[in-house]
Structure formats: structure tokens, C-alpha cells
N, C-alpha and C positions, 0 to 999 in steps of 0.2 A: 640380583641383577635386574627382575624385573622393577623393582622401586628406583633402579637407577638412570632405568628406560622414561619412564615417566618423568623423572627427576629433569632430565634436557631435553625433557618435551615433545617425546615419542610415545608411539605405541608400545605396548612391550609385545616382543615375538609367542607366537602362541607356544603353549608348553606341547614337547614334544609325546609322540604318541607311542604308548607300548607298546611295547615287541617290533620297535622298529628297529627296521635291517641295520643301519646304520648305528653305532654306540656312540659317536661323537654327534654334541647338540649341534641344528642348526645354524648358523651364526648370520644373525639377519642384517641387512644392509638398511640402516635408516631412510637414506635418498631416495632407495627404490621404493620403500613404502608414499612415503611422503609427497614426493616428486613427480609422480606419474602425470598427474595434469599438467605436468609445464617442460614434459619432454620435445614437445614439436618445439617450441621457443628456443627451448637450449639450442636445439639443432640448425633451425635456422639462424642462428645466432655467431655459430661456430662457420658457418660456410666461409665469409669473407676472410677468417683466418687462416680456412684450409686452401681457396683459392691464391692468399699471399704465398700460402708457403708452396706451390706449385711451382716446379723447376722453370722457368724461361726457356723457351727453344734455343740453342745456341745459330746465331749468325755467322753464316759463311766468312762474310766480310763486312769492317767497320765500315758503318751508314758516313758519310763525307755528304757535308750541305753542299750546292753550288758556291763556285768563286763568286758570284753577286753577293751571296747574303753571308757568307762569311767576312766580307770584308765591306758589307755596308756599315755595320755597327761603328767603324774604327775609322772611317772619312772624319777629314778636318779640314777645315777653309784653311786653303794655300793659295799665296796671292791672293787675285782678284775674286776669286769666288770658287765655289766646292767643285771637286772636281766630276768629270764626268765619266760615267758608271755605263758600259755597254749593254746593251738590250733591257727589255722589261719597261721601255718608255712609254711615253705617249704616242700615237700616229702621229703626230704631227710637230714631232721634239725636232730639234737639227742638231746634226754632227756635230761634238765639241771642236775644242782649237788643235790642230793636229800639234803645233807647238808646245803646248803648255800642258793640254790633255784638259781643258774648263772646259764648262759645256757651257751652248751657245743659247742664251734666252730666244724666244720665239719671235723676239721682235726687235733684237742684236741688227742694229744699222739700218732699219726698214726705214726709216726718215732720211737717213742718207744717202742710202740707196736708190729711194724713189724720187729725191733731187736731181740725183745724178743721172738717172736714166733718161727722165724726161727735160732733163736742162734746166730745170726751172731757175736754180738759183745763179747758174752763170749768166741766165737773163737779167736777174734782179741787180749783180753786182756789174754787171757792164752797164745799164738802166740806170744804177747812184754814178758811177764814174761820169757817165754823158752829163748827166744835171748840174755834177760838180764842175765840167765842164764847158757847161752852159754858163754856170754865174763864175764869169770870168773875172767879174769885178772883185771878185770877194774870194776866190781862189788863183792864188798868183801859181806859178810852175813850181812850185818847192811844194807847195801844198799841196797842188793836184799829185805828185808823184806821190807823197802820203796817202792821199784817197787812192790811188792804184794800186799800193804797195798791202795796204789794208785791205780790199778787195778781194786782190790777190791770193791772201792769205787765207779768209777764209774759202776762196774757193779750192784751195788747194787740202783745209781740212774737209769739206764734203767729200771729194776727189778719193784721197787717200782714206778714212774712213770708210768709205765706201768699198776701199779697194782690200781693208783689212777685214772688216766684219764680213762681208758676203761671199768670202771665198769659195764657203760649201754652194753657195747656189749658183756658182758660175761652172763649179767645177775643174775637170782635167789639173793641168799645171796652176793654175791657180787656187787650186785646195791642197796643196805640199806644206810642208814643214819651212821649206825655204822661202818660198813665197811670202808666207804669215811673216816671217823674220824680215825679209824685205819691208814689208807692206807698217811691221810696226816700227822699226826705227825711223820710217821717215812720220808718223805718225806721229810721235812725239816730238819731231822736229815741227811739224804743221803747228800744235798748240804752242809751241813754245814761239813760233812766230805772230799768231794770232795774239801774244800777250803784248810781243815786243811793239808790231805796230799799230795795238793799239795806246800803247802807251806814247809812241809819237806822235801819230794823231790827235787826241787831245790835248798833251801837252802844249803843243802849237796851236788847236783851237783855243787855249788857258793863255795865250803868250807866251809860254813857258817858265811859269811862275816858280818863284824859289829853285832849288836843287831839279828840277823835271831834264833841264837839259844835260846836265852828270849823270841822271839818272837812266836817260834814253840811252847813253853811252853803255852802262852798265850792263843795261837789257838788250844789249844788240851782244855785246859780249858773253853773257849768259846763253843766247840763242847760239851762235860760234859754240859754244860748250857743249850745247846740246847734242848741236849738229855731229861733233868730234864724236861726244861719249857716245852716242845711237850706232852711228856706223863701228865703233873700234869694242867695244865692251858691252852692248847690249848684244843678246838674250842673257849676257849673264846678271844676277843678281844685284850685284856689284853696280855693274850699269844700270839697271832697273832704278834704284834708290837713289842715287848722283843727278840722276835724268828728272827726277819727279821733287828732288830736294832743290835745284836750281830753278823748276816750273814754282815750284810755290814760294820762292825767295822774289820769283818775278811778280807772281798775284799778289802776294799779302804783304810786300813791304816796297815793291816798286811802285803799282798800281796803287795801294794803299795811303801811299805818301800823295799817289798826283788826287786821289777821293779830298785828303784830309785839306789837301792846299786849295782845293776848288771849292772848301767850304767856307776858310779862313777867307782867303782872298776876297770872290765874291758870291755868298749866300744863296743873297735876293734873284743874279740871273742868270746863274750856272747850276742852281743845286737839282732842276730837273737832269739833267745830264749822266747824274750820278746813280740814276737809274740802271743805265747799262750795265755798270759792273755788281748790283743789286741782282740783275737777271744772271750777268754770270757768275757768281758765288753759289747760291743752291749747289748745281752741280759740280763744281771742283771740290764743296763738302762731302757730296755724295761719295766723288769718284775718292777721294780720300781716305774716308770711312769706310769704304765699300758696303754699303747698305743705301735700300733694304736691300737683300736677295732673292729673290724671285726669279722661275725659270720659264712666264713671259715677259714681264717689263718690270727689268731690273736696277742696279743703280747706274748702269750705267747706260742703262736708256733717259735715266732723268740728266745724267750728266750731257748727253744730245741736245735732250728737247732745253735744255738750260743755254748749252752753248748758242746754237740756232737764234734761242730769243734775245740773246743777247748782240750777236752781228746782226740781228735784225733791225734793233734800236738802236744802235750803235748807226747805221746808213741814215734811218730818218731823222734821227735829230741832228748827225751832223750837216744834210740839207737845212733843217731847219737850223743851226747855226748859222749856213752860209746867208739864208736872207737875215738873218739875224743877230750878228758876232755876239757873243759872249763874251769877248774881250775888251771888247767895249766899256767895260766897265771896269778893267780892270787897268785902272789908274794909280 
């Protein structure tokens, strides 16, 4: 036994001493001889297993996240943008759309609003009316009713704009569920009039070259649609899509047709003109696309700052038509 101690690399145990009490040999433990230098190691080696296998306290009751953060993970952009999550915001966030339940970017109709308050732009549009009215020679009464009629319209978009995004900061009955639903069907009846007369407007400053006069037709019928589906079938879905499918049949193929005819016809002294509906496109891609999203100035703050720029240009160049026809050329 002792050659076989040796043999795997042990001590061999000392031979046992006579007249010991005991008749059975020792029977020694290799590890213990061997090992003694690297017993603390072991030991702290083994703690992390002994602290896993330590029972867990049991819980009264299963731990439940808040409703916020259980069901942040699981938002998806519905409609126009994500929707809006109660508390945990910024100081300085505002109440989503009580309608829809979006939340309201921080700077949702501040350009329309702040026209609105302080007048500005009812000044500007009664201002182009008078001048149109001034150059008498070059605007007969058919026309000036189109510069009113155009005017009109988009004062009626700041108006009501104004009257659908700011609700939270007015307040009482005017921040309802009902209100909003008022305030947006006529909203979209607003752009779909800003398309129509501006598609008359031009067209008569253009002569009314090729199809623009069937087409004016078409676009006043389209806006009647509007009018119908807003009131009878908006908020629902249904109306949603019909309402925003006949607006873009009006931009991108009414409007579209009087761009393409103002190029053909004449180039050389209408093709500044075609500016305006350069500034209003941006934003009908935005508001289309719905991006970017952002929860101060979002897409549909560029869809504003787009429209704005474009009844902007749209007033001075058709002054500057009036001293100046464009039709003129167009023999």
C-alpha cells in the first residue's frame, strides 16, 4: 500500500504504532495532507455557490410595474403620430388631443395662433384685396371675387387652425372631445378650399389654359365632397381617408396639371409663379408621410410653416401679376 501511495503521487501515511488502542489501520485522506495550503481558496471559492443556493424570501404579493411602463414598450404610431402617455412628461409638454388621445407638440399651432390673436394676417389679406382693388385696370370684378375668395380661404385656415390646435390653452368647453371634432371637420374643409381657390386664381391669371377651366370645376366639386364627408363621416376612419384622398387628388393632379400647363404654355414669364406651389408641397409631403416626429416641432408644424409660405407668395406675386399679366404672353 505504501509503494502505491507514492505510485499517485502522495505521501504514504506513517505506519501505525504498537499497542495501539485501536486494531483497524488508520486510513488517511490524500486531500487533507496535500491541500492544507489551499483550504481558504477553496472556501472562498464555494461562497457564491452557497449564497445561490440560499432560499429567496418569499413575496407577499407579485411586484406589478406601473401602467406607464408596462405598456410603453408596446406604443405604435397610430394615425397622425404616437400616441400620448399620461404623466412622467416634461414641465412644459401639453395635454394631447382629447379626441384622438396624440399628444400635442409644444409648438402645435403657435404660428397660427399667434396670427390669430394679434390679427396680423386678416390685415395682410384685407391689404392684397385693397391693392387688387386698387389696380382696377387689371382686375375686372370676376377676378377681384377670386382675390376675395382666395383670401378668404386662407383666412379661414389660420382661423380654424387655430381654433383646433389651441384648444388646451383656451381651455373649459373648448378643450372637449366635441369641440376638437367640430374644429376638425371644418379644418379640413379650410385646405381643401385653400387648394380649390387657389387653383382658380391662377388658372385665370394663366387665361385658363388647356383643361384648367374643367378642371376648376372638378376642384370646387371635390371641395362639396369634402364639405359632405367632414360633417356626415368624419371622426370616423372611413371619413379620415376619403377626406385626405380627394385633398391629394386636388394637389397632385389638379394643381399639378395647371404647374405642367404654366410651363408648356409659357416658361419664360410664368415660370416664377410656380414657386408657390414649390412652397406648398414640402408640407403636404410631410403632413402625408407624417414625419419627422418630434414632440416640439413636428411634421406638422413644417406642414404650417409650408402652408403660410405659400399664401404668402401666392398674394405677392399675384400683385405682382396684376402690374404685370402673365397672360400676356400667352398667345
Amino acid at each position: 500500500p505504501r509503494g502505491f501511495w507514492r505510485w499517485c503521487g502522495f505521501s504514504p501515511p506513517p505506519a501505525a504504532a504498537a499497542g495501539s488502542a485501536s486494531c483497524l489501520p488508520r486510513i488517511p485522506h490524500p486531500f487533507a495532507h496535500n491541500m492544507r495550503g489551499h483550504s481558504v481558496p477553496l472556501l472562498l471559492l464555494c461562497l457564491p455557490a452557497c449564497a445561490a443556493l440560499a432560499p429567496a424570501p418569499r413575496l407577499s404579493s407579485p411586484v406589478r410595474l406601473p401602467l406607464q411602463q408596462r405598456l410603453a414598450p408596446r406604443l405604435s404610431a397610430v394615425g397622425d403620430e404616437v400616441p400620448a402617455v399620461g404623466g412622467g412628461g416634461a414641465a412644459d409638454a401639453r395635454p394631447p388631443y382629447l379626441l384622438t388621445g396624440l399628444r400635442r407638440p409644444r409648438f402645435r399651432g403657435s404660428a397660427m395662433g399667434w396670427l390669430h390673436r394679434t390679427g396680423l394676417w386678416y390685415v395682410l389679406a384685407t391689404a392684397y384685396v385693397a391693392v387688387a382693388a386698387a389696380l382696377g385696370s387689371s382686375a375686372s370684378p370676376g377676378r377681384l371675387a377670386l382675390r376675395v375668395l382666395a383670401a378668404a380661404a386662407t383666412c379661414a385656415n389660420v382661423w380654424i387652425s387655430d381654433g383646433y390646435h389651441n384648444g388646451d390653452k383656451r381651455g373649459g368647453d373648448a378643450y372637449t372631445a366635441a369641440a376638437e371634432t367640430v374644429w376638425l371637420r371644418w379644418d379640413y374643409v379650410g385646405i381643401s378650399s385653400v387648394l380649390t381657390t387657389q387653383l382658380w386664381l391662377w388658372s385665370a391669371n394663366f387665361g385658363w389654359p388647356g383643361a384648367t377651366a374643367l378642371l376648376g370645376g372638378v376642384s370646387g366639386a371635390a371641395s362639396a365632397s369634402v364639405l359632405a364627408l367632414a360633417q356626415a363621416v368624419v371622426p370616423r376612419k372611413a371619413g379620415h381617408t376619403a377626406v385626405k384622398l380627394l385633398m391629394g387628388v386636388q394637389f397632385g393632379v389638379l394643381l399639378g396639371y395647371l404647374v405642367r400647363a404654366m410651363f408648356c404654355l409659357c416658361p419664360a414669364a410664368c415660370r416664377v409663379n410656380a414657386t408657390i406651389f414649390w412652397l406648398y408641397l414640402p408640407g403636404l409631403v410631410a403632413y402625408a408621410v407624417k414625419r419627422p416626429q418630434h414632440a416640439s416641432f413636428g411634421f406638422h408644424e413644417f406642414f404650417h410653416s409650408s402652408v403660410l409660405l405659400g399664401h404668402s407668395a401666392s398674394m405677392l406675386l399675384d400683385v405682382a401679376n396684376l402690374l404685370s399679366p402673365c397672360v400676356a404672353c400667352l398667345s
